[in-house]
N, C-alpha and C positions, 0 to 999 in steps of 0.2 A: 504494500500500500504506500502510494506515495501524494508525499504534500507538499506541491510548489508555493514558496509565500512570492508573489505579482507584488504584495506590497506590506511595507511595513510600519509605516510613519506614519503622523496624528492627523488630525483633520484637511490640516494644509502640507499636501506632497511637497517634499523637497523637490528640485531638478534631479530628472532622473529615478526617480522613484513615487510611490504610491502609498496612499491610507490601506489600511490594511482589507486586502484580501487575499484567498487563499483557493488554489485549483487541485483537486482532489482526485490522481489516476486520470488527469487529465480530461476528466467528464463531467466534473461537478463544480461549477464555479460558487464559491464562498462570498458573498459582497463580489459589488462590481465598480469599487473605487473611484477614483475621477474617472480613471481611464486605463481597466483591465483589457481591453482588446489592444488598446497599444503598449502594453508593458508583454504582452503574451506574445507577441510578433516582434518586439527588441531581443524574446528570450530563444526565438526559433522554435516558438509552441504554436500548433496550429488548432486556430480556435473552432476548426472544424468538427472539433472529436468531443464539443460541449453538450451534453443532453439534458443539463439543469443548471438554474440560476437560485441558488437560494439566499434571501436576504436576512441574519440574524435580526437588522431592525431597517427604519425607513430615515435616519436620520441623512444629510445631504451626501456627505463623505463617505457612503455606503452604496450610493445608487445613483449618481451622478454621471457613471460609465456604465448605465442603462441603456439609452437610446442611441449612442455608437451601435453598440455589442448588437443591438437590436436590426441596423439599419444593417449590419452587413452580414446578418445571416438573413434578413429579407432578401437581398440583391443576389449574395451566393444559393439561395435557394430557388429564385428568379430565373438566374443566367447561367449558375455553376453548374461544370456536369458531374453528375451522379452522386452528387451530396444528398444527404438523408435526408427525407421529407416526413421524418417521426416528430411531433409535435414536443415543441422546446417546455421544457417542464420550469417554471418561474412559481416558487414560493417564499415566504414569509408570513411575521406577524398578520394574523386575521384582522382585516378592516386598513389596514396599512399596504399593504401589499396593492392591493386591488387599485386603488388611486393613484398612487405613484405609476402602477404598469398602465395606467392608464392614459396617464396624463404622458405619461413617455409616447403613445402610440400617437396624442394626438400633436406631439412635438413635431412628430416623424410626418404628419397630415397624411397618414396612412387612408384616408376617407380617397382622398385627391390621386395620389398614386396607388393602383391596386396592387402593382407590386410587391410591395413594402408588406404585406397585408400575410403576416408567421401563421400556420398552425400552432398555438399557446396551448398547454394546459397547465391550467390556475391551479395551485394548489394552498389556500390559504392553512394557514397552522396556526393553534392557541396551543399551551404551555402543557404538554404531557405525549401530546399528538406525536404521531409516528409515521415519516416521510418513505416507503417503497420507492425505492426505487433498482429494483431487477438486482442490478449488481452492486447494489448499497443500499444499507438502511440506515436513515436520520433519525433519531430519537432526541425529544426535545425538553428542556425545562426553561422555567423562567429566569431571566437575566432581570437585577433592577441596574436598571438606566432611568436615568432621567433625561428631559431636553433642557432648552438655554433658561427658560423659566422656570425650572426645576419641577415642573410635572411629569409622572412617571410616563416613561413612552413604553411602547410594548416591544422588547425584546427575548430573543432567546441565547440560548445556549444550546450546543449541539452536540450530539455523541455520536460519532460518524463509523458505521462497522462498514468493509468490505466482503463479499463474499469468502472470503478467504478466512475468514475468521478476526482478522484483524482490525483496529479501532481507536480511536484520539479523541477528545475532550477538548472542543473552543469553544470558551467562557464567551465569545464575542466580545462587543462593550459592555462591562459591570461594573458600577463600584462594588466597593466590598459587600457580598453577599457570603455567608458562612454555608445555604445551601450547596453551593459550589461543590464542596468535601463529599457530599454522598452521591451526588451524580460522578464525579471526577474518581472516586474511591477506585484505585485499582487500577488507576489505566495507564498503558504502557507509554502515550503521552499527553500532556496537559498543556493546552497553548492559552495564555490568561493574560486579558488587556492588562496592561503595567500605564495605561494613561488615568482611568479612571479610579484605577486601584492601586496603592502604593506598592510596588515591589516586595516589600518586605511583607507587605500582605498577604498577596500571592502567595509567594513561596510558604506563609503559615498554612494557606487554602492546601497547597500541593505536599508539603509534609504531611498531614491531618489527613490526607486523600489515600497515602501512601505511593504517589505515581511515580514510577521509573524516570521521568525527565519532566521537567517543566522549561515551556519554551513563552517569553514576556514578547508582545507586541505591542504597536500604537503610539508609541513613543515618538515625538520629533526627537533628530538623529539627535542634539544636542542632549536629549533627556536621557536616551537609552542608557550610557555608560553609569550612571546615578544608579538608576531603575535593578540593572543589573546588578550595581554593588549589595545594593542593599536589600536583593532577595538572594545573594550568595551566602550570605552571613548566616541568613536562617536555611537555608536550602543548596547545597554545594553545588548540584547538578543542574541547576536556574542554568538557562543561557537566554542569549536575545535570537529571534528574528533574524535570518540571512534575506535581505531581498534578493531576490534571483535564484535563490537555494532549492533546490528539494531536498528534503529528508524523508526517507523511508524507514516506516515503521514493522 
Protein backbone atom coordinates (compact mmCIF):
# COMPACT_ATOMS: atom_id res chain seq x y z
CA UNK A 1 0.00 0.00 0.00
CA UNK A 2 1.37 3.16 -0.82
CA UNK A 3 0.84 6.81 0.07
CA UNK A 4 2.16 9.73 -2.11
CA UNK A 5 1.88 13.16 0.06
CA UNK A 6 1.16 15.87 -3.42
CA UNK A 7 1.25 18.18 -0.56
CA UNK A 8 2.40 19.04 2.80
CA UNK A 9 2.03 22.67 3.82
CA UNK A 10 -0.68 24.85 5.67
CA UNK A 11 -3.37 26.61 4.12
CA UNK A 12 -1.13 28.88 1.96
CA UNK A 13 1.33 26.51 -0.48
CA UNK A 14 4.73 27.58 -0.58
CA UNK A 15 6.27 27.73 -4.20
CA UNK A 16 6.54 24.50 -5.25
CA UNK A 17 4.46 22.76 -3.09
CA UNK A 18 0.82 22.20 -1.63
CA UNK A 19 -1.68 22.17 1.45
CA UNK A 20 -1.84 18.84 2.34
CA UNK A 21 -3.07 16.18 0.35
CA UNK A 22 -2.54 12.67 -0.10
CA UNK A 23 -2.83 9.88 -3.39
CA UNK A 24 -3.56 6.45 -2.05
CA UNK A 25 -2.04 3.33 -4.65
CA UNK A 26 -2.53 5.92 -6.99
CA UNK A 27 -6.42 5.61 -7.13
CA UNK A 28 -7.65 7.56 -4.23
CA UNK A 29 -7.19 11.13 -4.10
CA UNK A 30 -7.04 12.58 -0.35
CA UNK A 31 -8.18 16.49 -0.41
CA UNK A 32 -7.59 18.17 -3.67
CA UNK A 33 -5.30 21.07 -2.45
CA UNK A 34 -4.88 24.20 -4.47
CA UNK A 35 -3.63 22.25 -7.14
CA UNK A 36 -3.35 18.22 -6.85
CA UNK A 37 -3.40 17.76 -10.65
CA UNK A 38 -0.53 19.98 -11.15
CA UNK A 39 1.66 18.65 -8.27
CA UNK A 40 0.65 14.96 -9.80
CA UNK A 41 2.16 15.79 -13.30
CA UNK A 42 5.42 17.63 -11.74
CA UNK A 43 5.80 14.02 -9.84
CA UNK A 44 5.30 11.84 -13.27
CA UNK A 45 1.82 10.51 -11.72
CA UNK A 46 -0.66 10.08 -14.18
CA UNK A 47 -3.89 11.38 -12.99
CA UNK A 48 -5.57 8.82 -15.15
CA UNK A 49 -5.52 5.96 -12.64
CA UNK A 50 -7.82 8.38 -10.03
CA UNK A 51 -11.33 6.46 -9.37
CA UNK A 52 -12.04 8.77 -6.10
CA UNK A 53 -11.83 12.06 -4.77
CA UNK A 54 -12.41 12.13 -1.07
CA UNK A 55 -12.77 15.37 0.99
CA UNK A 56 -11.94 14.92 4.85
CA UNK A 57 -13.79 18.51 5.18
CA UNK A 58 -14.81 21.47 2.75
CA UNK A 59 -12.62 24.15 4.03
CA UNK A 60 -10.99 26.26 0.82
CA UNK A 61 -7.32 24.64 1.04
CA UNK A 62 -8.81 21.39 0.77
CA UNK A 63 -10.84 21.68 -2.40
CA UNK A 64 -9.65 24.48 -4.39
CA UNK A 65 -7.89 21.88 -6.93
CA UNK A 66 -11.52 20.61 -7.58
CA UNK A 67 -12.58 22.19 -10.61
CA UNK A 68 -8.99 21.67 -12.42
CA UNK A 69 -8.98 17.99 -11.52
CA UNK A 70 -12.47 18.00 -12.76
CA UNK A 71 -12.11 19.96 -16.08
CA UNK A 72 -9.41 17.54 -17.22
CA UNK A 73 -10.95 14.35 -16.60
CA UNK A 74 -14.09 15.83 -18.57
CA UNK A 75 -11.99 16.64 -21.72
CA UNK A 76 -9.71 13.26 -21.37
CA UNK A 77 -12.95 11.45 -21.17
CA UNK A 78 -14.39 13.61 -24.07
CA UNK A 79 -11.37 13.29 -26.42
CA UNK A 80 -8.82 10.77 -24.72
CA UNK A 81 -8.69 7.33 -26.09
CA UNK A 82 -9.62 4.46 -24.13
CA UNK A 83 -9.68 6.11 -20.78
CA UNK A 84 -12.30 4.78 -18.25
CA UNK A 85 -15.69 5.96 -18.41
CA UNK A 86 -16.52 4.33 -14.77
CA UNK A 87 -18.06 7.04 -12.94
CA UNK A 88 -15.53 9.38 -10.67
CA UNK A 89 -16.48 8.60 -7.07
CA UNK A 90 -16.39 12.27 -5.03
CA UNK A 91 -17.19 12.08 -1.38
CA UNK A 92 -17.00 13.96 1.91
CA UNK A 93 -18.80 15.42 4.90
CA UNK A 94 -22.61 15.19 4.26
CA UNK A 95 -24.35 18.49 3.24
CA UNK A 96 -20.68 20.00 2.60
CA UNK A 97 -19.78 17.88 -0.09
CA UNK A 98 -22.76 18.28 -2.37
CA UNK A 99 -22.40 22.30 -2.71
CA UNK A 100 -19.00 22.62 -3.04
CA UNK A 101 -19.17 19.70 -6.05
CA UNK A 102 -21.55 21.80 -7.14
CA UNK A 103 -20.62 24.89 -7.25
CA UNK A 104 -17.21 23.42 -8.94
CA UNK A 105 -19.42 22.12 -11.94
CA UNK A 106 -21.08 25.25 -12.20
CA UNK A 107 -17.52 27.07 -12.25
CA UNK A 108 -16.75 24.75 -15.02
CA UNK A 109 -20.58 26.02 -16.90
CA UNK A 110 -20.77 22.45 -17.55
CA UNK A 111 -24.72 23.42 -18.46
CA UNK A 112 -23.00 25.58 -21.79
CA UNK A 113 -20.23 22.82 -22.74
CA UNK A 114 -21.65 19.28 -22.70
CA UNK A 115 -18.46 18.11 -22.69
CA UNK A 116 -17.36 18.83 -19.51
CA UNK A 117 -20.44 17.02 -18.27
CA UNK A 118 -18.36 13.57 -15.72
CA UNK A 119 -20.29 10.57 -14.85
CA UNK A 120 -20.07 11.49 -10.67
CA UNK A 121 -21.06 9.35 -8.17
CA UNK A 122 -21.81 11.34 -4.99
CA UNK A 123 -21.12 9.72 -2.07
CA UNK A 124 -21.89 11.82 0.95
CA UNK A 125 -20.51 10.48 4.57
CA UNK A 126 -21.50 11.44 8.33
CA UNK A 127 -19.12 10.21 11.02
CA UNK A 128 -19.04 6.21 11.51
CA UNK A 129 -20.14 5.70 7.75
CA UNK A 130 -18.00 3.25 5.66
CA UNK A 131 -16.72 4.21 2.06
CA UNK A 132 -16.53 0.60 -0.44
CA UNK A 133 -14.70 1.06 -2.56
CA UNK A 134 -13.64 -2.41 -4.43
CA UNK A 135 -10.01 -2.38 -3.80
CA UNK A 136 -10.22 -0.16 -0.47
CA UNK A 137 -12.33 0.42 2.25
CA UNK A 138 -12.66 4.11 4.15
CA UNK A 139 -13.89 3.93 7.41
CA UNK A 140 -14.79 7.18 9.04
CA UNK A 141 -14.99 9.08 12.49
CA UNK A 142 -15.35 12.56 13.44
CA UNK A 143 -12.53 15.08 13.34
CA UNK A 144 -13.25 18.40 15.45
CA UNK A 145 -12.37 21.32 13.25
CA UNK A 146 -13.54 24.21 13.53
CA UNK A 147 -13.77 27.32 10.63
CA UNK A 148 -12.28 31.01 10.85
CA UNK A 149 -15.21 31.97 13.39
CA UNK A 150 -14.79 29.17 15.21
CA UNK A 151 -18.00 27.07 14.53
CA UNK A 152 -17.50 23.52 14.24
CA UNK A 153 -17.37 22.50 10.48
CA UNK A 154 -17.82 18.91 9.80
CA UNK A 155 -14.97 16.84 9.39
CA UNK A 156 -13.44 13.43 9.37
CA UNK A 157 -10.82 11.23 9.94
CA UNK A 158 -10.12 8.34 7.81
CA UNK A 159 -8.84 4.71 8.25
CA UNK A 160 -7.94 3.73 4.84
CA UNK A 161 -7.46 -0.44 4.41
CA UNK A 162 -6.32 -1.90 1.02
CA UNK A 163 -7.32 -5.15 -0.07
CA UNK A 164 -4.29 -6.45 0.91
CA UNK A 165 -4.96 -6.22 4.33
CA UNK A 166 -3.06 -3.23 4.84
CA UNK A 167 -4.02 0.33 6.48
CA UNK A 168 -3.14 4.07 7.93
CA UNK A 169 -4.99 6.48 10.02
CA UNK A 170 -5.27 10.45 8.61
CA UNK A 171 -6.48 12.51 11.43
CA UNK A 172 -7.05 15.02 8.44
CA UNK A 173 -7.49 18.78 10.02
CA UNK A 174 -8.10 18.38 14.00
CA UNK A 175 -7.37 20.18 17.00
CA UNK A 176 -6.80 18.04 19.79
CA UNK A 177 -9.34 15.55 19.82
CA UNK A 178 -8.35 12.44 22.51
CA UNK A 179 -10.93 10.26 20.21
CA UNK A 180 -8.13 10.05 17.85
CA UNK A 181 -6.28 7.16 20.26
CA UNK A 182 -9.14 4.55 19.73
CA UNK A 183 -9.60 5.00 16.12
CA UNK A 184 -5.70 5.20 15.44
CA UNK A 185 -5.09 2.29 18.38
CA UNK A 186 -2.96 -0.11 16.55
CA UNK A 187 -2.12 1.16 13.33
CA UNK A 188 0.96 0.56 11.53
CA UNK A 189 0.78 4.40 10.50
CA UNK A 190 -0.62 7.42 11.93
CA UNK A 191 -0.41 10.77 9.76
CA UNK A 192 -1.82 13.78 12.25
CA UNK A 193 -2.28 17.57 11.33
CA UNK A 194 0.64 19.12 13.48
CA UNK A 195 -1.10 22.76 12.31
CA UNK A 196 -4.17 22.47 14.24
CA UNK A 197 -2.78 20.37 16.96
CA UNK A 198 0.53 20.89 18.67
CA UNK A 199 3.10 18.28 17.81
CA UNK A 200 3.70 17.31 21.17
CA UNK A 201 0.12 16.46 21.06
CA UNK A 202 0.00 14.23 18.46
CA UNK A 203 2.74 12.24 19.38
CA UNK A 204 0.75 11.86 23.02
CA UNK A 205 -2.53 10.89 20.50
CA UNK A 206 0.15 8.20 18.65
CA UNK A 207 1.86 6.84 21.84
CA UNK A 208 -1.61 6.23 23.78
CA UNK A 209 -2.60 4.62 20.18
CA UNK A 210 0.31 2.55 20.27
CA UNK A 211 1.10 3.07 16.29
CA UNK A 212 4.21 1.92 14.72
CA UNK A 213 5.01 5.58 13.01
CA UNK A 214 3.60 8.66 13.27
CA UNK A 215 3.99 10.89 10.27
CA UNK A 216 2.93 15.23 11.23
CA UNK A 217 1.42 17.30 8.23
CA UNK A 218 0.16 20.83 7.42
CA UNK A 219 2.73 22.61 8.76
CA UNK A 220 4.10 25.82 6.72
CA UNK A 221 7.71 24.64 5.96
CA UNK A 222 8.98 27.26 8.55
CA UNK A 223 6.69 25.46 11.26
CA UNK A 224 7.59 21.92 10.49
CA UNK A 225 11.06 21.73 12.04
CA UNK A 226 9.28 23.03 15.71
CA UNK A 227 6.30 20.67 15.04
CA UNK A 228 8.60 17.80 14.67
CA UNK A 229 10.95 18.67 17.61
CA UNK A 230 8.42 18.72 19.84
CA UNK A 231 6.52 15.53 19.04
CA UNK A 232 10.16 13.64 19.00
CA UNK A 233 10.53 14.21 22.79
CA UNK A 234 7.22 12.41 23.51
CA UNK A 235 7.33 10.04 20.56
CA UNK A 236 10.81 9.13 18.96
CA UNK A 237 9.41 7.63 15.76
CA UNK A 238 7.32 11.36 14.82
CA UNK A 239 8.76 12.29 11.41
CA UNK A 240 7.38 15.07 9.13
CA UNK A 241 5.62 14.92 5.67
CA UNK A 242 8.02 14.27 2.44
CA UNK A 243 6.20 16.37 -0.34
CA UNK A 244 6.86 14.26 -3.30
CA UNK A 245 7.47 11.17 -1.02
CA UNK A 246 5.70 7.98 -1.15
CA UNK A 247 5.80 5.63 1.63
CA UNK A 248 4.75 2.28 1.78
CA UNK A 249 3.12 0.76 4.31
Amino acid sequence: MNITFLGTGGWLPAVGGDSACLLVDGTHLIDTGWYALERMTELGLDPSGIRSVTFTHLHQDHYLGLPSLLFWFAMKRSYGPAHSKEPLVVSGPAGRVEPVLAAALDFLQVERYPELKLPLDVRPLRPGDTLDLGSHRFETAAAFHTSGKGAREEALSLRIHSASGRYFVYTGDTHPHPSVVDFAKGAPVLIHDAAHTPGAVAATHAKAAGVERLILIHNDRDAQPRALSEAQKVFPRAEYAVEGHTLEV
